[in-house]
C-alpha positions as CSV (number, residue, x, y, z in Angstrom):
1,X,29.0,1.6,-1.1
2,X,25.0,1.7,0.1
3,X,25.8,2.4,3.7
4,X,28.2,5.5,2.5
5,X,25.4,6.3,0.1
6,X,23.1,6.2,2.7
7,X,24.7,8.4,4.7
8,X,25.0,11.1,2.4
9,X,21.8,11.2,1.9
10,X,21.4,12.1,6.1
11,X,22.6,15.6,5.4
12,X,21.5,18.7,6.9
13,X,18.9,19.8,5.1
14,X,21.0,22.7,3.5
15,X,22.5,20.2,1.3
16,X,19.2,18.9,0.6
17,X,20.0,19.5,-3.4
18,X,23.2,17.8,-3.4
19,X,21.7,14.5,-1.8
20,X,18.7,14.5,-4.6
21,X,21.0,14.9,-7.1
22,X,22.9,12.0,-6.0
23,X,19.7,10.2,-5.6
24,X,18.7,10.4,-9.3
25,X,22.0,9.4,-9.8
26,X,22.3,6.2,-7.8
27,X,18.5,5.7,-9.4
28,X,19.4,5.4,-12.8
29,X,22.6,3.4,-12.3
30,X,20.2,0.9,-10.8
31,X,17.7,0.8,-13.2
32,X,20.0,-0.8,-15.7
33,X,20.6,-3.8,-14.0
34,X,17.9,-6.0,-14.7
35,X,19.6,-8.9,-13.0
36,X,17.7,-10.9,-9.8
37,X,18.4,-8.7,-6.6
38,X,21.8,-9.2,-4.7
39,X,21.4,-10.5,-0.9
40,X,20.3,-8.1,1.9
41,X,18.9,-8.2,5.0
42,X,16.2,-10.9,6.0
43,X,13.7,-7.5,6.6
44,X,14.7,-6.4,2.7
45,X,14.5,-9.8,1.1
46,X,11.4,-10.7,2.5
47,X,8.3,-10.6,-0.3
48,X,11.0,-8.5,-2.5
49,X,12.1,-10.2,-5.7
50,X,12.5,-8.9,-9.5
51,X,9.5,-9.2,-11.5
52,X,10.0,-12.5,-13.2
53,X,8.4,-15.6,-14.7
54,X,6.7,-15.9,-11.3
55,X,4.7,-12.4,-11.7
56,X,1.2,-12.6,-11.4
57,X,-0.7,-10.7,-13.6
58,X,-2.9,-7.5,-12.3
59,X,-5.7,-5.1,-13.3
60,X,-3.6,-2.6,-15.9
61,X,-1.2,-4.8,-16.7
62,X,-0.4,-4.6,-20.7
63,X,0.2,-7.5,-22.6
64,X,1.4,-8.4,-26.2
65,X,-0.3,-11.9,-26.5
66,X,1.3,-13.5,-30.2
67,X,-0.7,-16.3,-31.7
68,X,2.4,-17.7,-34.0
69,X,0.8,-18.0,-37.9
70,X,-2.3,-15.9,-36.7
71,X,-2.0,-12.2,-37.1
72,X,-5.7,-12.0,-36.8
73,X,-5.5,-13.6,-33.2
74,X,-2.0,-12.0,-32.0
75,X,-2.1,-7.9,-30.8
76,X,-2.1,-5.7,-27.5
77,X,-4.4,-6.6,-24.4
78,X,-4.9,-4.9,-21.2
79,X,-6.0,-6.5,-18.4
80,X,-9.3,-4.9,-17.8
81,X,-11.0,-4.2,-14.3
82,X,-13.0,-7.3,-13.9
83,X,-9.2,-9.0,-14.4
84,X,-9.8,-10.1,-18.0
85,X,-8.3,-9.8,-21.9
86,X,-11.0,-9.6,-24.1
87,X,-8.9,-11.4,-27.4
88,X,-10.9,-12.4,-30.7
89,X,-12.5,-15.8,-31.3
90,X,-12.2,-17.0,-27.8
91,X,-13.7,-14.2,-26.1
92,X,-13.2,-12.8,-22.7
93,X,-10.1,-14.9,-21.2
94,X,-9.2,-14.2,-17.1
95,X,-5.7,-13.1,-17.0
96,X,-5.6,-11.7,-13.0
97,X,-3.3,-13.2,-10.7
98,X,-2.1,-15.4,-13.6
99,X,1.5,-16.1,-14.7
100,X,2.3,-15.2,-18.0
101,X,3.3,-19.1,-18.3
102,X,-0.2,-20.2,-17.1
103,X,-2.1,-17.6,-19.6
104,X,-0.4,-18.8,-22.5
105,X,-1.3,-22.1,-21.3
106,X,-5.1,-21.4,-20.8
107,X,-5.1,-19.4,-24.0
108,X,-3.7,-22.9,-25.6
109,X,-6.0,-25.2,-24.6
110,X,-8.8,-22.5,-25.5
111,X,-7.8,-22.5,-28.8
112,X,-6.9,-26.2,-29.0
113,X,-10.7,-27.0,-27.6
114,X,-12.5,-26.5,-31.3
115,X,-10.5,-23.4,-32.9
116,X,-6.5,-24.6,-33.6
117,X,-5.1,-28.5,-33.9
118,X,-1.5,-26.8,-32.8
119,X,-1.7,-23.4,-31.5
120,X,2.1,-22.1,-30.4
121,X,0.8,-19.0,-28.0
122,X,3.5,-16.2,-26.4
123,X,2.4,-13.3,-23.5
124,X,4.8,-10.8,-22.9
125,X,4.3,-7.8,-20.5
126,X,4.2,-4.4,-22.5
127,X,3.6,-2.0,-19.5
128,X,3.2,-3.2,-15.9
129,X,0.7,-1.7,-13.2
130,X,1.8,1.3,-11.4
131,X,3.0,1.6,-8.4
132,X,2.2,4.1,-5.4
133,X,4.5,6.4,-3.1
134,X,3.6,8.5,0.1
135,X,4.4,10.5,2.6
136,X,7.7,12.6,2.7
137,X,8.8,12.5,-0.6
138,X,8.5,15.6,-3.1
139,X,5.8,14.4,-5.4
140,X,3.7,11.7,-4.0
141,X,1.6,10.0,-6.1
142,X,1.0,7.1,-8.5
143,X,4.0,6.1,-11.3
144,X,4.3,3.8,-14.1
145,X,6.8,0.9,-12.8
146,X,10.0,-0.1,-15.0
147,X,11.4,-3.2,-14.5
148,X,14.4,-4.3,-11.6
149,X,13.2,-0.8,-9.5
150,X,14.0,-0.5,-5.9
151,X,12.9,1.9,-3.3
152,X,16.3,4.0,-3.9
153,X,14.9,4.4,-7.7
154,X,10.9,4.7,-6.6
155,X,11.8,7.8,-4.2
156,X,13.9,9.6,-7.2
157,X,11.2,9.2,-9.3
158,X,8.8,11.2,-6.8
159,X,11.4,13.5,-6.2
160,X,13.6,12.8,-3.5
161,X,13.5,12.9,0.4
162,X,11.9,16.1,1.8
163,X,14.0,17.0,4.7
164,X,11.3,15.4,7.4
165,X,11.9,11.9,5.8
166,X,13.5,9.1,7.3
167,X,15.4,8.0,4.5
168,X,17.0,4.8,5.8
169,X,13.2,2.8,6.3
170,X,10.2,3.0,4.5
171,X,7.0,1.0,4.5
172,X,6.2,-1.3,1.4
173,X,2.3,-2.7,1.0
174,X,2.6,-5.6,-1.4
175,X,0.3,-5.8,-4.4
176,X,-2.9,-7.6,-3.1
177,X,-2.0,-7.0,0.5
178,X,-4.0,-5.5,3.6
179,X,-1.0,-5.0,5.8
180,X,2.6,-3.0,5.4
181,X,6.0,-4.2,6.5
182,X,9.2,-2.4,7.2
183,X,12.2,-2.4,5.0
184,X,15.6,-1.0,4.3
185,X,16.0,1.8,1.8
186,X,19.0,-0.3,-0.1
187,X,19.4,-1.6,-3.7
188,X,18.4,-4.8,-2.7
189,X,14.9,-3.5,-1.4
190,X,12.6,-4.0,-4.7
191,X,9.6,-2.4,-5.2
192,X,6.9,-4.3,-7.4
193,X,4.1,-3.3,-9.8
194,X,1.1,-2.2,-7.7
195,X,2.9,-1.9,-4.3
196,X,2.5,1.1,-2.3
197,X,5.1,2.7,-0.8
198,X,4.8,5.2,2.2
199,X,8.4,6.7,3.4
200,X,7.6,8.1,6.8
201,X,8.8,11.3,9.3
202,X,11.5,10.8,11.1
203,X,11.7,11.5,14.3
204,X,13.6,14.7,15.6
């Protein structure tokens, strides 16, 4: 179904509305599967995975941190530019490139240091870092990331193609990254939060 999909979305660009609309389309049948991504090519796969219990946190990143039996403790964080969560009673706590499994843990043993004998601590992520997308889409820019996206999903929400865009590769930057990498425009291609994507010209 993704190569036919694909190449609909090659169409002269007269039918340039038809393939966007189809786009959205496609987008938010993705979106609802939150499941791990299916297997692709060794190109897609590579450094593309769902954001799971292996996420690291980043600058933005908002978190509900519960304190079980301590409403005073529990609440809404964001992780602030120097890469912290300022929470009460312990004071400024580094949260960047954490795991939410390895904050809870550090906020533990905080508390169990001379504050709690038994402290049962749970982060969950709110609202996730943006992500960025260039070049030849519609409306490039910065957008708030939802969970299981994929490039098919990042371009619709810029958009769509414009009718100079290679729409079968695009180039991802991984979050914390100096270099970009090639990679399939499938389902199986995810995008992650702070990425930047750049979809490039093709060539006539």
């Amino acid at each position: 179904m993704t190569r036919n999909f694909v190449a609909y979305l090659s169409l002269p660009v007269g039918a340039n509305c038809r393939r966007l609309s189809v786009l959205a389309m496609m987008a938010f049948l993705v979106a609802g599967c939150a499941g791990g991504p299916a297997p692709g090519s060794a190109a897609g796969a590579a450094g593309a995975s769902n954001v799971s219990e292996s996420y690291t946190l980043g600058v933005g990143d908002k978190l509900r941190i519960t304190v079980f039996n301590e409403d005073t403790l529990s609440g809404e964080f964001t992780v602030d530019s120097s890469g912290s969560v300022a929470m009460p009673l312990i004071g400024t706590m580094k949260a960047v490139g954490m795991t939410q499994r390895q904050l809870e843990e550090a906020i533990t043993a905080k508390l169990r240091g001379g504050y709690m004998r038994d402290p049962r601590v749970n982060v969950e992520v709110l609202t996730y870092r943006p992500f960025y997308i260039l070049g030849e889409v519609s409306k490039p820019g910065e957008y708030p990331y939802r969970n299981g996206m994929n490039v098919m999903s990042a371009v619709a929400v810029a958009g769509g193609f414009t009718y100079r865009a290679n729409d079968s590769t695009v180039y991802i930057r991984r979050a914390g990254r100096s270099d970009e990498q090639s990679y399939s425009v499938t389902t199986t291609t995810m995008v992650n939060p702070g990425d930047i994507v750049r979809v490039p010209e093709r060539i006539f």
